[in-house]
C-alpha positions in Angstrom: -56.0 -137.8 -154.3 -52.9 -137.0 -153.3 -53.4 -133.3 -152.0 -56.9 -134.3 -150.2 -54.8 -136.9 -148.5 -52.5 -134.2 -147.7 -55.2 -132.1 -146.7 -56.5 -134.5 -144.2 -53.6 -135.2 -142.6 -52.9 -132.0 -142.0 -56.8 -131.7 -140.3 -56.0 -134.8 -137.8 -52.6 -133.2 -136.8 -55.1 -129.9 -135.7 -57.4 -132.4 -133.9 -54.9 -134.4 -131.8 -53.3 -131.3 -131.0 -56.6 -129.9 -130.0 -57.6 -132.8 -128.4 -54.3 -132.7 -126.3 -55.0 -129.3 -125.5 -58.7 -130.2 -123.6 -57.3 -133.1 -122.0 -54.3 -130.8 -120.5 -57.2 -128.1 -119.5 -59.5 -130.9 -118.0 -56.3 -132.1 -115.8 -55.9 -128.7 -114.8 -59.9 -128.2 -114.0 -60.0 -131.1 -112.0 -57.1 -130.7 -110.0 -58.4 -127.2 -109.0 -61.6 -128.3 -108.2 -60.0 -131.1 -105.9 -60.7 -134.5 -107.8 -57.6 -135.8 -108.2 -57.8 -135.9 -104.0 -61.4 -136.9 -103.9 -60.0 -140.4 -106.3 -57.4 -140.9 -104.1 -59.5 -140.7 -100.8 -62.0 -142.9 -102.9 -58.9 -145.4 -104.2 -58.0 -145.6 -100.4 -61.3 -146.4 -98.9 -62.2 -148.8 -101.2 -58.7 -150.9 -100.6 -59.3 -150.3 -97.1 -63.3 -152.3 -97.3 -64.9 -148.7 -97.1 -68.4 -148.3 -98.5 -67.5 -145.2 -100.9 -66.1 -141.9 -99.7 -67.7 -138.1 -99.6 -67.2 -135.1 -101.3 -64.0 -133.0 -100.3 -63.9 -129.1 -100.2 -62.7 -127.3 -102.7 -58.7 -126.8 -101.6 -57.7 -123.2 -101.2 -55.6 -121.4 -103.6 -53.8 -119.9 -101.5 -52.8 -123.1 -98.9 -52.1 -125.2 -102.9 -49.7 -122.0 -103.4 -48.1 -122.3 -99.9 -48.0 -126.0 -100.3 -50.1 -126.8 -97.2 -51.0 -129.9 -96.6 -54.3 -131.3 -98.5 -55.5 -132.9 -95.7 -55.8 -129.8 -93.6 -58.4 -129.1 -96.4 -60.3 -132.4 -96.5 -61.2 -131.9 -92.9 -63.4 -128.3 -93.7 -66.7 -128.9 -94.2 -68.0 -128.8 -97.7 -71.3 -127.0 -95.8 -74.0 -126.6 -93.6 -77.0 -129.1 -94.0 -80.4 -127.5 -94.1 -82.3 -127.5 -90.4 -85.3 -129.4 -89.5 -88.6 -127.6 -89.6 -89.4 -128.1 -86.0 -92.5 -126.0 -86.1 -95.9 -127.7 -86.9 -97.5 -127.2 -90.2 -99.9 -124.2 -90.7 -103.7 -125.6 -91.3 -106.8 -123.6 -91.7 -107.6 -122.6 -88.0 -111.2 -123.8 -87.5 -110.7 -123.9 -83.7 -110.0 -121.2 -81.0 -106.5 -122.2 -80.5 -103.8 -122.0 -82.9 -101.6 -124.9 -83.6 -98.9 -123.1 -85.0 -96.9 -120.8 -82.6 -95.0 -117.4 -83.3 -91.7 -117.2 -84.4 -89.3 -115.8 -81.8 -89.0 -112.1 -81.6 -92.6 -112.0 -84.2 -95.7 -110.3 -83.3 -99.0 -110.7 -84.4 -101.5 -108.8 -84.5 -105.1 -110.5 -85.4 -108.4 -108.6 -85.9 -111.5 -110.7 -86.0 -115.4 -110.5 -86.4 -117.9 -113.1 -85.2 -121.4 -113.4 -86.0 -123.8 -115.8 -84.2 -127.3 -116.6 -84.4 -130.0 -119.0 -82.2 -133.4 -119.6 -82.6 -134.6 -121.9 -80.1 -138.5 -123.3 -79.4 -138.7 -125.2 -76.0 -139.4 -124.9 -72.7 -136.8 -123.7 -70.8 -135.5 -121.3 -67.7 -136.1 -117.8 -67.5 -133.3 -115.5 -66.0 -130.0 -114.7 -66.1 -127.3 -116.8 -68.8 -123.9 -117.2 -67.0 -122.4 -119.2 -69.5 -123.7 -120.8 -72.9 -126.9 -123.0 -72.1 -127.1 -122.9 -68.2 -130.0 -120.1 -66.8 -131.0 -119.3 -63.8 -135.1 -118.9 -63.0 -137.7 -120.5 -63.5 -139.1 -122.6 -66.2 -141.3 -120.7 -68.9 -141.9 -122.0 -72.2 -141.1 -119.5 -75.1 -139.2 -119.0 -78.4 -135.9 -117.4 -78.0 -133.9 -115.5 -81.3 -130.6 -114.3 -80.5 -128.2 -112.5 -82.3 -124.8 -112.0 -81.5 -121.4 -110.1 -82.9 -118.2 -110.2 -81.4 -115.3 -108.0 -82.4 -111.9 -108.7 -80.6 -108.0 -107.5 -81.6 -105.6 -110.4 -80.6 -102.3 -109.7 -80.3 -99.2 -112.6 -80.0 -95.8 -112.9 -79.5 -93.0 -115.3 -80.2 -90.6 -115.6 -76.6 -88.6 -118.3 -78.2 -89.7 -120.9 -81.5 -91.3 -123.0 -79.1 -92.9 -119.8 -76.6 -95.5 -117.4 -77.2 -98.2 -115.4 -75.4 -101.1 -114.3 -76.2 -103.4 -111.1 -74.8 -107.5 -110.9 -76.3 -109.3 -108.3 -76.0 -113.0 -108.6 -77.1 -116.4 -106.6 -77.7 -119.5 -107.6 -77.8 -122.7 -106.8 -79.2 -126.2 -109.1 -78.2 -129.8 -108.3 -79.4 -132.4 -111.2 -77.7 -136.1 -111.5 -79.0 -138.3 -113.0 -76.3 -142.3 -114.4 -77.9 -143.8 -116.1 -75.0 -146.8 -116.1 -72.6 -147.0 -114.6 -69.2 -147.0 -117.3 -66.8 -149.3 -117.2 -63.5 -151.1 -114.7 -65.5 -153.5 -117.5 -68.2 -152.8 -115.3 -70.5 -153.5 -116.7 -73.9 -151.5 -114.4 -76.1 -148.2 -114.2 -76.8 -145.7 -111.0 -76.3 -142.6 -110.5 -77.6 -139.8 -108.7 -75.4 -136.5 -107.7 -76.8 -133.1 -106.6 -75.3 -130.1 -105.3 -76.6 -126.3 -104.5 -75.0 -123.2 -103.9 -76.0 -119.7 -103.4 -74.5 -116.3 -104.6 -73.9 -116.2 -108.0 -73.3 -113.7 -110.2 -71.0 -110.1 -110.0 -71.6 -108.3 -113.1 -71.9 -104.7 -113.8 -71.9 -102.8 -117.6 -73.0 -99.6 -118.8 -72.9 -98.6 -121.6 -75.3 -95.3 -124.0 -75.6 -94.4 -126.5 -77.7 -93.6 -129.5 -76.2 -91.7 -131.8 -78.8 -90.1 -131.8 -81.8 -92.7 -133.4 -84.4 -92.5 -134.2 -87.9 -93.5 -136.4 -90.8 -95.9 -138.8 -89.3 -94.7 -137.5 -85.6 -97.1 -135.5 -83.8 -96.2 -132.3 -82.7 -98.0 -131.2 -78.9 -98.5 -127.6 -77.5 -99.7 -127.3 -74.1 -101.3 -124.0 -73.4 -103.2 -122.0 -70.5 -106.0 -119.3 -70.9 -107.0 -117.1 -68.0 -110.4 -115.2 -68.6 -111.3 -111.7 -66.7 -114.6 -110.9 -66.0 -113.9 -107.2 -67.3 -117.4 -107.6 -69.2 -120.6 -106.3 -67.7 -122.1 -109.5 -66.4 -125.4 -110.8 -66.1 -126.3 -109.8 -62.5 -125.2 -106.0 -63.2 -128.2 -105.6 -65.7 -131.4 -105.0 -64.2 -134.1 -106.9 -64.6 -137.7 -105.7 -66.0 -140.2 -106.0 -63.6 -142.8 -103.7 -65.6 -143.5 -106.1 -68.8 -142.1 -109.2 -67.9 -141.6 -109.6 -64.0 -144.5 -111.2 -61.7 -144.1 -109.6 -58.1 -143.7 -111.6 -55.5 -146.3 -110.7 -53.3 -145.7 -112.9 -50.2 -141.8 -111.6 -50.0 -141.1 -109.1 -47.5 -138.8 -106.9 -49.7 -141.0 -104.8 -52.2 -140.1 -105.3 -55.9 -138.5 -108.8 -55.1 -138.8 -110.9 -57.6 -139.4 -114.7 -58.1 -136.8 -115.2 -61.1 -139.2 -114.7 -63.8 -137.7 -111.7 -65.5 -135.9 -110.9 -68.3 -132.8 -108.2 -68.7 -133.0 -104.9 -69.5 -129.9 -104.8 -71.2 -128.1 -107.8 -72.5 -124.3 -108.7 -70.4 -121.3 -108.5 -72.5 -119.7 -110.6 -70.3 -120.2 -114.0 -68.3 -119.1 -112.3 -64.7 -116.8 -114.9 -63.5 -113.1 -115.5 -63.7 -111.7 -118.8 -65.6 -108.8 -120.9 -65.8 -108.6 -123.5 -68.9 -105.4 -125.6 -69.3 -105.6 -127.7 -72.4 -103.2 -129.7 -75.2 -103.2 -129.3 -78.8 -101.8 -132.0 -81.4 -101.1 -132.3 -84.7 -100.3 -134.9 -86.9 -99.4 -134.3 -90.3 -99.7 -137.5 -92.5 -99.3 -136.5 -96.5 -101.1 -135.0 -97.9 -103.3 -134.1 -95.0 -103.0 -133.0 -91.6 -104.8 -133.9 -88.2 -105.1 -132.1 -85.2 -107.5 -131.6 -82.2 -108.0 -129.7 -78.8 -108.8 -131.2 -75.1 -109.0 -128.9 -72.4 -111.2 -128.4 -68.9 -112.0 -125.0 -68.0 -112.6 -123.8 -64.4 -115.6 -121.6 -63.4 -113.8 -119.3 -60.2 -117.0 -119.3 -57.7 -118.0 -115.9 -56.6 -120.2 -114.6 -53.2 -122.1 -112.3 -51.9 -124.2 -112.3 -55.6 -126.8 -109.9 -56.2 -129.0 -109.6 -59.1 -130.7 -105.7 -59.9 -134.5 -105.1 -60.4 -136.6 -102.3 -61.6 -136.8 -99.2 -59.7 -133.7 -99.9 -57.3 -134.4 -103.0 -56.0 -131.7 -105.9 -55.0 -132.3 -109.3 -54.8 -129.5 -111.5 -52.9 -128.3 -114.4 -54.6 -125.5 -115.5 -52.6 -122.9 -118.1 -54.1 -123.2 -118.6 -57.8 -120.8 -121.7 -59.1 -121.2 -122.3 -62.7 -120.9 -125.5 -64.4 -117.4 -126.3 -65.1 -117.0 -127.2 -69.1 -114.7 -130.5 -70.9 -114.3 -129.3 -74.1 -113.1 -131.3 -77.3 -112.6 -130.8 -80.9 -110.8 -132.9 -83.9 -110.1 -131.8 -87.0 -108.5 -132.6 -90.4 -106.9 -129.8 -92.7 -105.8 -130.3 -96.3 -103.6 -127.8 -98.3 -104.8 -127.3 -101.9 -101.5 -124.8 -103.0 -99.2 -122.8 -102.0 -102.1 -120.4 -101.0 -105.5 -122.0 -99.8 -106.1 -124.7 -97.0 -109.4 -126.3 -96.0 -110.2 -128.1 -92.7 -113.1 -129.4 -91.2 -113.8 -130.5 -87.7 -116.1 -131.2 -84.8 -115.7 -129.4 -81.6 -117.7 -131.1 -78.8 -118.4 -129.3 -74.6 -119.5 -130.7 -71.7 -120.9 -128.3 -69.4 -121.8 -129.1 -65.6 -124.6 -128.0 -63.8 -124.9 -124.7 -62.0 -124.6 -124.1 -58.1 -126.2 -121.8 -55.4 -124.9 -121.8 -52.2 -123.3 -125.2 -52.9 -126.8 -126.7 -54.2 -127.5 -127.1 -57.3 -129.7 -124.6 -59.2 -133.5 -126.1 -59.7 -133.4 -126.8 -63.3 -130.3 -126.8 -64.0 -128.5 -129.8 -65.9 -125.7 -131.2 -67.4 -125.7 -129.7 -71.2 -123.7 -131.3 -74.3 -123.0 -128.7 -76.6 -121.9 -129.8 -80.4 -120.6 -128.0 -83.0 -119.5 -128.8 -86.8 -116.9 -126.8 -88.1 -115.7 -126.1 -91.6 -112.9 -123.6 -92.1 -111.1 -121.7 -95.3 -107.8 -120.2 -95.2 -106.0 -117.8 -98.5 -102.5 -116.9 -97.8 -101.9 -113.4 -99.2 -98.1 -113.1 -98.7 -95.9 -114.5 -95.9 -97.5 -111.8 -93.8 -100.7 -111.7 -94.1 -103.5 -115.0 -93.8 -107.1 -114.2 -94.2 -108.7 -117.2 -92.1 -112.9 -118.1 -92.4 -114.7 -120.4 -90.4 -118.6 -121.8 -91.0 -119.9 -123.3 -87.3 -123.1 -125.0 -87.4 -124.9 -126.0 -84.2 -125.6 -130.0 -83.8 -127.4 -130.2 -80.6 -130.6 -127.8 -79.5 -128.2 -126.1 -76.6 -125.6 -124.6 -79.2 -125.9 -121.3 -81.8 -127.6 -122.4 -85.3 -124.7 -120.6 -87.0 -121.8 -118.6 -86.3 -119.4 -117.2 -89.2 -115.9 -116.2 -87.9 -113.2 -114.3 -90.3 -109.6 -113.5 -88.8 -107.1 -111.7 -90.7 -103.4 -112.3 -88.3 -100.8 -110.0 -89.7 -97.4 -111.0 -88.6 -94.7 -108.1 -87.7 
């Protein structure tokens, strides 16, 4: 008993002199690591009513060797605090305009396809479409099938965080299929016409800012403005068929002039007028889901001296052509299901005015409400890359029954 006494003794002397050996590593730790300063600051603030005190730096090993003063290094910070995201977050686009903007110095370049298709029964005018819905001619009733396809390349890039332009260019490919009856004729058959075109369509260009700094529940805004060229052959540079589809006017003192009744040739790639479009995008994200919508008004430029092409040469004076000017607006909600995919779903919503002629309004023509329902996908493939699809289905009889839209921004 006496030797495992002995023996044990002997083991607590090894512990308490192991144990002092810690505690004298410990002291050492903490003073290089600067807690023996961070207790005092502590000790002081709290005899001085302080709340608490903060973390101190780490003191140099060089200004402890030098004996510097400590409190030259309690005054360096201990580091930088993250920044603020003040960009909005990134949603499936479902809408022309982008809510998120280009980081500075970052370009963009975004290749897209659009499909669109219309079938349409009614009674309605025959002639020349200078924008979506609005015709100029007179009234025949038919059925109207008309495909579209759009190609464009966008380009974009970032000025500053809160800067970027933007530079569209587009081309277009239309096929039309025309069943109706010849009117003035009694014909009691029906014909089908068809007409095709293709070519570059009208380049836009759109400058974008951000005008606050959002964030959680704070709305972020980005004003923007979009000029559109009329670089697209437009609809009075086609010539109309006077052969199949035309009814001569016979009491007109030009040969081959015709009443209005025609239909093109070749289908216009582009509208044939200049426009200016200011508008305002918002978002609000709101967790887990994020809001955001479009208003904007765009401006038809009026253009003179009109003239619209017939078979065999002929020219028929139109004058000034005004088309209606369009209010256009869209809301939206977008939900991210990972790191990678984002939904959204929206309603996008025009009012289009009525067209002009020499300052009077076109016989016919009428205020149009064009509605669309929009549901959108997004799959992030890298930080790079986005591929971006959008479903639009047409609500009222004036807009396309369906138009698909993929996008595919890669960011440089």
């Amino acid at each position: 008993m006496r030797s495992q006494i002995t023996a044990q003794m002997a083991q607590l002397d090894a512990m308490r002199r192991a144990l002092a050996e810690q505690e004298a590593d410990y002291k050492a730790l903490r003073h290089a690591v600067g807690m023996d300063e961070l207790d005092k600051q502590r000790a002081g603030n709290i005899a001085a009513g302080g709340a608490g005190a903060s973390a101190l730096p780490m003191p140099a090993a060089d200004s402890v060797a030098s004996g510097a003063p400590v409190a030259a290094a309690q005054q360096q910070p201990v580091g930088q605090a993250p920044k603020s995201d003040t960009r909005p977050p990134e949603v499936a686009p479902i809408f022309q305009q982008p809510g998120v903007l280009t980081p500075k110095g970052k370009f963009i370049l975004e290749p897209a396809y659009q499909f669109g298709y219309s079938s349409l029964d009614r009674v309605a005018l025959v002639g020349y479409t200078v924008i979506p819905a609005i015709l100029i001619g007179l009234i025949d009733a038919r059925q109207v099938k008309t495909t579209t396809q759009i190609g464009w390349l966008t380009t974009r890039y970032g000025i500053t965080n809160r800067l970027e332009v933007e530079l569209r260019v587009p081309y277009v490919w239309t096929h039309e299929d025309t069943v109706s009856r010849e009117i003035f004729t009694g014909q009691a058959t029906d014909n089908a016409f068809g007409s095709s075109g293709h070519g570059l369509g009208d380049i836009e260009a759109t400058m974008r800012y951000q005008l606050n700094i959002g964030g959680p529940d704070k709305a972020f805004y980005v004003g923007w403005l979009r000029v559109k060229s009329n670089t697209g052959k437009d609809p009075f540079e086609v010539t109309t068929d006077c052969v199949q589809r035309c009814v001569e006017n016979v009491l007109s003192e030009v040969p081959l002039s015709v009443t209005g009744t025609g239909l093109p040739l070749q289908q216009p790639s582009g509208t044939g007028f200049w426009s200016i479009q200011p508008g305002l995008t918002w978002l609000y994200p709101t967790d887990p889901v994020v809001f955001f919508g479009n208003f904007s008004y765009l401006y038809n430029v009026p253009r003179d001296n009109v003239e619209r092409h017939v078979l065999l040469g002929g020219v028929e004076p139109l004058g000034k052509i005004k088309p209606g000017d369009i209010v256009d607006l869209s809301i939206g909600m977008g939900l991210s299901l990972n790191e990678k995919a984002s939904i959204s779903i929206g309603y996008d919503q025009s009012f289009v005015g009525t067209t002009k002629q020499n300052n009077q309004r076109v016989a016919g023509s009428t205020k149009t409400v064009l509605g669309t329902l929009l549901l959108g996908g997004s799959w992030r493939f890298n930080d790079k890359r986005t591929l971006n699809f959008t479903l639009g289905v047409g609500v009222t009889r004036d807009t396309p029954d369906a138009t698909v839209t993929v996008r595919v921004p890669m960011m440089y």
